[in-house]
C-alpha positions in Angstrom: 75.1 -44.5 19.3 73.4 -41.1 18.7 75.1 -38.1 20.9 73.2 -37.6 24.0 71.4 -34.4 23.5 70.7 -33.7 27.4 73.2 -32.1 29.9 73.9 -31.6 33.6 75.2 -28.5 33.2 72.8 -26.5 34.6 69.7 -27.5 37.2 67.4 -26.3 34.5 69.2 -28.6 31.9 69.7 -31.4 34.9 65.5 -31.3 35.1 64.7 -31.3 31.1 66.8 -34.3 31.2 65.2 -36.1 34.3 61.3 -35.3 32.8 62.5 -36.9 29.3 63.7 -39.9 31.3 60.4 -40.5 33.6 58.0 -39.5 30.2 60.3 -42.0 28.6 59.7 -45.0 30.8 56.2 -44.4 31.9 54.7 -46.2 29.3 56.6 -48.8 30.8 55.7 -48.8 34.6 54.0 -52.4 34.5 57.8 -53.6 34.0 59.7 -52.5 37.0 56.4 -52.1 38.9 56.1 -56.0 39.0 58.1 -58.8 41.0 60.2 -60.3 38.6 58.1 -64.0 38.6 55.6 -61.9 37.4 57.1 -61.5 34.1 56.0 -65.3 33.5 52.9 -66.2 36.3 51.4 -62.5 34.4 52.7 -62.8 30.9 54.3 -59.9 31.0 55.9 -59.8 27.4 52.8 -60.1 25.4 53.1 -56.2 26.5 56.4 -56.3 24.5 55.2 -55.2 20.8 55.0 -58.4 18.6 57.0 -57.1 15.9 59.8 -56.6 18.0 60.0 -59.6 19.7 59.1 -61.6 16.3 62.0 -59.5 14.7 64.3 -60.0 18.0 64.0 -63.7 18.2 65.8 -64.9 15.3 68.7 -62.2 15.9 72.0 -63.4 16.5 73.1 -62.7 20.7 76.2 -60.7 18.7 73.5 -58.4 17.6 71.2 -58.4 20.8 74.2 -57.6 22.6 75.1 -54.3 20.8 71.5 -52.6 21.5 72.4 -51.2 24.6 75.2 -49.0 22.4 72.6 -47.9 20.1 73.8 -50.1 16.9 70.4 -51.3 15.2 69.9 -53.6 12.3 68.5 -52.2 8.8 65.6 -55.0 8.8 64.6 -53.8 12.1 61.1 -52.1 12.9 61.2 -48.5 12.6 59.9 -48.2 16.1 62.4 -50.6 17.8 64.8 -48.4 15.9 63.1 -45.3 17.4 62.5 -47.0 21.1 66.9 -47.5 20.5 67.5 -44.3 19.4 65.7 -42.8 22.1 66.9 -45.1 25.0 70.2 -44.0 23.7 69.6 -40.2 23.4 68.6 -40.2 27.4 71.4 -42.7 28.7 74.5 -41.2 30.5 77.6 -41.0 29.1 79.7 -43.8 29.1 83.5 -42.5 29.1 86.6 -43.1 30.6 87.2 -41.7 34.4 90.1 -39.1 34.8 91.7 -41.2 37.2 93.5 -38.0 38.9 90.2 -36.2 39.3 88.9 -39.6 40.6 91.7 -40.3 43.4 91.6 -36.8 44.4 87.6 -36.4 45.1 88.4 -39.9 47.4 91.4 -38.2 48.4 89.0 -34.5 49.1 86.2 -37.2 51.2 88.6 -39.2 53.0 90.1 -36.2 54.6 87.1 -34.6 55.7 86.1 -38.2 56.7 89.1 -38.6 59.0 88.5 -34.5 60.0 85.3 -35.5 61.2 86.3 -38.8 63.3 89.5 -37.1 64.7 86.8 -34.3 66.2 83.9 -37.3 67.2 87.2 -38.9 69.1 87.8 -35.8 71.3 84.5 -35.0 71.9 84.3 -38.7 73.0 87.4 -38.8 75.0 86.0 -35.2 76.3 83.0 -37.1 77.6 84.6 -39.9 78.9 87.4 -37.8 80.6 84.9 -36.0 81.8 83.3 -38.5 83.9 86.2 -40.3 84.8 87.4 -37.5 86.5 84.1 -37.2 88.9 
């Protein structure tokens, strides 16, 4: 899979990489713009390019299964290759947690979450003390 070349570290990086994403997929609006029975009632994949889908359909599902990692075949089209390569280039990273850093940012929310019920309580009881007492 190629490196991904985009970065969240900066807003200004954060935005390059959000406008390659939407001028990557608008060519492809008709797909998610659609309910999915309309992929048949509409024929949908005649949209698909014929060479890829004449090249796909006799691929082995061990291959098919690898193109969301980036791995294309040699035989393929150059521009399913490209379309891959892209796709790739623009997709998140995909790596392994820090588990610490995970169960401290839950740790981090779930105090402030209990901070902020402990005060809703009192100003509940508050209210409710409030009119018992009248």
């Amino acid at each position: 899979m190629e490196n991904c070349k985009y970065s969240c570290a900066t807003a200004t990086e954060t935005l390059e990489w959000i406008r390659a994403i939407i001028q990557f997929i608008e060519p492809y609006t008709f797909f998610w713009e659609s309910h999915v029975v309309n992929f048949l009632t509409h024929r949908l994949w005649e949209a698909v390019d014929e060479e890829w889908i004449d090249c796909l359909r006799n691929e082995p599902v061990e291959c098919l299964i690898q193109i969301p990692s980036g791995i294309v075949q040699d035989h393929w089209p150059s521009s399913l290759k490209k379309f891959i390569a892209t796709l790739s280039s623009l997709a998140f990273p995909r790596k392994q947690a820090d588990l610490k850093k995970v169960w401290c940012l839950i740790m981090q929310v779930m105090q402030n979450v209990f901070i902020t019920l402990k005060c809703n309580l009192l100003h509940t009881f508050n209210f409710f003390f409030i009119i018992a007492c009248k």
